[in-house]
N, C-alpha and C positions, 0 to 999 in steps of 0.2 A: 412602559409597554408600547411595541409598536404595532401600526396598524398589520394584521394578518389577514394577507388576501386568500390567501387558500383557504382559512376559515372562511370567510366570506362567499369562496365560490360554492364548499363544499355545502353549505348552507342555501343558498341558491339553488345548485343543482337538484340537492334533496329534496326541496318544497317544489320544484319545476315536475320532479320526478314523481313526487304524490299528487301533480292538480294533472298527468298525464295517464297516470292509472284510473285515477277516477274518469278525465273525461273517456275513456275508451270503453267507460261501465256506459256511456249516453250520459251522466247525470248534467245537467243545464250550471250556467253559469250567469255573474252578475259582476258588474265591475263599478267602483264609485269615488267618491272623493270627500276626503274628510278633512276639517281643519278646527281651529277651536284656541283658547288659553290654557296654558300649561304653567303648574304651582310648584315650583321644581324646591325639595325638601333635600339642603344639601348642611356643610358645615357652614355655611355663610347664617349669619343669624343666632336666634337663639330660639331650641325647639319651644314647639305650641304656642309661638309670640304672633299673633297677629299682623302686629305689621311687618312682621318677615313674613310671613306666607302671601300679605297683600304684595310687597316692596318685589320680595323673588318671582315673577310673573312672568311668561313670556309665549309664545307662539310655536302652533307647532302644523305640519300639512303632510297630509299622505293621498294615497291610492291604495284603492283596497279592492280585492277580488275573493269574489263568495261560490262554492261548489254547492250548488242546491241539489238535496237528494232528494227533496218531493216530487221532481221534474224530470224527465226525459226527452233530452234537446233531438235525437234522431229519432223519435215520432212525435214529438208534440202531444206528448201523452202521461199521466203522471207514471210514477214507480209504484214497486210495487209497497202495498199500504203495512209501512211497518211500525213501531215506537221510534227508530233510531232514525227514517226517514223524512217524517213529517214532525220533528221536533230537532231537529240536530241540524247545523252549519257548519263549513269549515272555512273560515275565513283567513286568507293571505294578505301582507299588507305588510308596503315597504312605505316608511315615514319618516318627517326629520323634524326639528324641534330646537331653540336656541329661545336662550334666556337666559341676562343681565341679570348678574348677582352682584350683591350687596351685602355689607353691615347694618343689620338694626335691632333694636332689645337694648336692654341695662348695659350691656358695655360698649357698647359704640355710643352712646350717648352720654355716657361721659365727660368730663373735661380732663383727663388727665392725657398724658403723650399716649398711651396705647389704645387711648382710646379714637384719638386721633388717628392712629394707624392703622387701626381699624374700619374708620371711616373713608381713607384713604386708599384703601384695597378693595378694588370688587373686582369681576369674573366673568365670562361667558362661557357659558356650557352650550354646547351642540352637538347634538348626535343624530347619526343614520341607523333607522333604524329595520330590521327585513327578520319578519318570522310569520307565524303560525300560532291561530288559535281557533278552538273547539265555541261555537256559538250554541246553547242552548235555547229553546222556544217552548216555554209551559202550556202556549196554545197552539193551536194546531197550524201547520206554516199551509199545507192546502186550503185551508177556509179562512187564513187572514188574505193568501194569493185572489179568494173567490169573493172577496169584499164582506167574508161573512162579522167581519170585526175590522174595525178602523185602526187598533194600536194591535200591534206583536210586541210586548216585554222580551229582554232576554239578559243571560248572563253569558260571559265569556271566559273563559280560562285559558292561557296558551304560553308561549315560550318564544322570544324574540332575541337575536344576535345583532349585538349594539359595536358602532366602530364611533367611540365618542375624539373629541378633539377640542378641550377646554384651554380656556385663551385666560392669563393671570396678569393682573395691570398690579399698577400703583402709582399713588403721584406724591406720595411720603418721600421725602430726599430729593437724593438725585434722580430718583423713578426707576431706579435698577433693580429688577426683580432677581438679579443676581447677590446683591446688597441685601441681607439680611434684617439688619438696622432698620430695615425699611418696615419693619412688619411685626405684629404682634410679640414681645416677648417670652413670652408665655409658650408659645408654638417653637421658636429656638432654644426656647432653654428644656425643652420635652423632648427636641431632636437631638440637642447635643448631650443630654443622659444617655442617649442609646448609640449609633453609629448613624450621624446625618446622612452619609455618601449611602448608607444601604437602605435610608427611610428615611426618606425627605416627609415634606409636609408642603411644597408645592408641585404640582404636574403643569408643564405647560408644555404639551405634545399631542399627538398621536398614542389613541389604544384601543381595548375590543374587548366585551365581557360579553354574558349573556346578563336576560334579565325575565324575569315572571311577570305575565301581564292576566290583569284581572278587571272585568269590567263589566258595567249593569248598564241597561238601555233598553230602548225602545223604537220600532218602526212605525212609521204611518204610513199609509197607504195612499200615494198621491194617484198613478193611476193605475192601469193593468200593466206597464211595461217599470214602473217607477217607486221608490220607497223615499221618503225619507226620515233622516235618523238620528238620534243624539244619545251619546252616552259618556260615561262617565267610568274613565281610567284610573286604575293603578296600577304605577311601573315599579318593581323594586331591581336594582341592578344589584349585581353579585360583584360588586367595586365599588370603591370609597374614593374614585380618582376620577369621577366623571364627570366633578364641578372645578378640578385644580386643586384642590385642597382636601388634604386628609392629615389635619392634627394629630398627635399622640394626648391629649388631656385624657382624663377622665372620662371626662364629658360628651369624646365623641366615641357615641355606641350604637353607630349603624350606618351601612352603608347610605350611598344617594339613594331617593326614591324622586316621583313624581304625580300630580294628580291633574287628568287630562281630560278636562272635556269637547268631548268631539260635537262636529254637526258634521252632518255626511246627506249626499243625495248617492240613490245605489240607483245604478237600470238593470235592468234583466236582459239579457245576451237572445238568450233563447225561450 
């Protein structure tokens, strides 16, 4: 799959085109920066094994921008007092993230050749990531702004447009990821049941999915102009190709996902 820029702008423009209706309502804005380790849950491994979820780790940085309805940046004055104003965020946020895959579990640890080849194959996943999600706040966002409480809890739900670009190594053989031989059995003899040329079992390109973002956290209140924030991601993408690898076994029964914890400092605009 190649990378689609028109999706990408169209996607862009959209999210530009909702933070410009809202700012024309007055409501205030906050802009910030988040970064954190990221537990990236792909085919490399063997699910719920420990030391794949330690071993697959990696990094991830964004910028983030918050449309606050509690506030009205053209009088400095709040809005007007609703449920959906003093408890509701809409947070923007374009981020990237890359993480070193590996083999580890019962068969990479092996001693037999494929287990060798297995240990011999790892991966980099990276992806750009630019969407939209709805922040929730069960306490009131004007009286955590008024210092009336130190921590704001909140949950997030939203929808992000991913242009991933995973990188497929090996040092099995000759190192040619062209070379088959080089790589799990199991995986070519699952490709060559069906038709290889229309269903590979490596990517090592350029693509673009969407993906559902889901996440719990919390603000602190550092000072009247400043928050900050840590929480705790879940990305499921709508692609099985966003680590390089997507086996036909069994065994693989779900797309890539990821678990992301951020720290973020936000400041208030207005």
């Amino acid at each position: 799959m190649t990378l689609n820029f028109k999706q990408l702008t169209f996607i862009l423009v959209f999210i530009l085109g909702i933070n410009e209706a809202y700012s024309q309502l007055g409501f205030s804005h906050e802009i910030g920066v988040i970064t954190g380790p990221v537990a990236f849950q792909s085919d490399f491994g063997v699910r719920r094994d420990l030391e794949t979820n330690a071993g697959n780790t990696g990094i991830g940085i964004g910028l983030v921008h918050y449309i606050n309805f509690a506030y009205r940046a053209d009088c400095n004055c709040y809005s007007t007092d609703t449920f959906f104003n003093d408890h509701f965020k809409l947070r923007n946020e374009i981020s990237w993230n890359r993480t070193k895959l590996n083999h580890f579990g019962r068969w990479a640890n092996g001693t037999g050749l494929n287990a060798q080849k297995l240990r011999d194959h790892s991966g980099i996943a990276q992806n750009l990531d630019i969407g939209t999600q709805i922040e929730f706040f069960p306490k009131s966002i004007r009286a955590f702004q008024a210092f009336a409480y130190s921590f704001a809890p909140f949950v997030s739900l939203g929808v992000h447009f991913t242009s991933f670009n995973p990188t497929v190594e090996t040092t099995h053989g000759d190192g040619n990821i062209q070379n088959m031989g080089n790589f799990y059995s199991g995986w070519v003899n699952a490709a060559a049941n069906g038709d290889p040329n229309q269903d590979p079992f490596l990517f090592d390109g350029q693509g673009t999915t969407f993906s559902i973002v889901w996440s719990v956290g919390t603000r602190y209140k550092l000072t009247v102009l400043s928050d900050l924030m840590v929480d705790l991601r879940w990305q499921y993408y709508f692609n099985n190709e966003v680590d390089g690898l997507d086996h036909n076994l069994p065994s693989n029964k779900a797309n890539d996902w990821l678990v992301w914890l951020n720290f973020g400092y936000i400041y208030y605009l207005d």
